[in-house]
Structures are given as structure tokens and as C-alpha cells.
C-alpha positions, 0 to 999 in steps of 0.5 A: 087687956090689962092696964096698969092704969086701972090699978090706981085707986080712983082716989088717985085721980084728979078728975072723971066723968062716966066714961073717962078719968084724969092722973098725974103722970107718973113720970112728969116731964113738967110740974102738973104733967097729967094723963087723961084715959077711958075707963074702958081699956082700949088701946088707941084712939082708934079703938075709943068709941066718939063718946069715950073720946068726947068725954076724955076731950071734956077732962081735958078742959076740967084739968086745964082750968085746974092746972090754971089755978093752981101751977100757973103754966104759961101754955099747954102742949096736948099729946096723944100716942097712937101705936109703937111707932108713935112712942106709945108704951102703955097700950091703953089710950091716954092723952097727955097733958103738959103744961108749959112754962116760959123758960122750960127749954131754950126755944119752944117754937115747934112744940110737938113738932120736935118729937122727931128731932131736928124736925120742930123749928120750921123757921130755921130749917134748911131749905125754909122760907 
């Protein structure tokens, strides 16, 4: 499989390990946005053997702590898209990043919950206790 992330330079990386590496997003959906992905090619989570995915899960923390210091976010959203029908564009396993920031949206409450629309606020939905 051909990856377009494994065109980047690891001069281009923030962050890595034996098994994984860590990117900015290259179309952020917030300042810091970041992708973390196994160097191995493999396109779902699915694929990634339990070394791969603990060594991606290790990044994740590493470029937390790094986004603390330096953007200050108030809250993080951590995302992975497993197969089309999830929203996964590039077929090489990445798990998003998206640091949060107070005032970003009128009402976070539901965070990932809104990737399917109308769906996210629990407490306000029709038919909610």
C-alpha cells in the first residue's frame, strides 16, 4: 500500500517511537491538530498488530504533554476512523489529535458523539431523560 504519510520527511514529525510516529494535520481542524500512525502501512486498527497500537497509544501522550506546553488547549478530542463508512479518507491507520479550546463551538457537550449530526447532545434530544 502507498501512503501519502509516508512521503513526509521524518524531519516533518513531531514525535516517534520504534513502531510509530506523530504529524501535524495537514488540514487542522484546530490549532495543534495532529495525526499519530504506524510506521508500518496498515489501514485500520484492525490491521495494526497490539505493539503497533500500544506504541501509537505511547505518542498519544507524548504529543499531549507537548500541545500542554505549548497551545495551552482546555481539552482534547482523540479520534480514530475505521474504514469508509467512518469517514476514513487515507487508508493508513491514524488516530487524530484535536486539542480543544473553551469557546471553539457554541456547546461541546457530546464531543464525538456529533459525528453523526443531530445525534451528539444527549441531554437535549427528543425522547431524553
Amino acid at each position: 500500500m502507498t501512503s501519502p504519510f509516508l512521503q513526509m520527511p521524518p524531519s516533518s514529525w513531531v514525535a516517534s517511537n520504534d513502531l510509530a510516529f506523530a504529524i501535524r494535520d495537514g488540514f487542522p481542524v484546530s490549532p495543534g491538530h495532529s495525526l499519530v500512525l504506524p510506521r508500518r502501512a496498515v489501514p485500520t486498527w484492525d490491521e495494526a498488530t497490539r505493539e503497533e497500537r500500544i506504541a501509537m497509544l505511547d505518542l498519544v501522550e507524548v504529543v499531549r504533554g507537548q500541545l500542554k506546553s505549548t497551545n495551552q488547549p482546555d481539552g482534547f478530542n482523540l479520534g480514530v476512523n475505521i474504514g469508509e463508512s467512518a469517514g476514513q479518507t487515507v487508508m493508513h491507520l491514524h488516530m487524530h489529535i484535536i486539542p480543544r479550546y473553551t469557546g471553539d463551538v457554541e456547546n461541546p457537550r457530546g464531543g464525538v458523539r456529533h459525528v453523526i449530526p443531530g445525534k451528539g447532545d444527549y441531554i437535549d434530544r427528543p425522547g431524553a431523560s
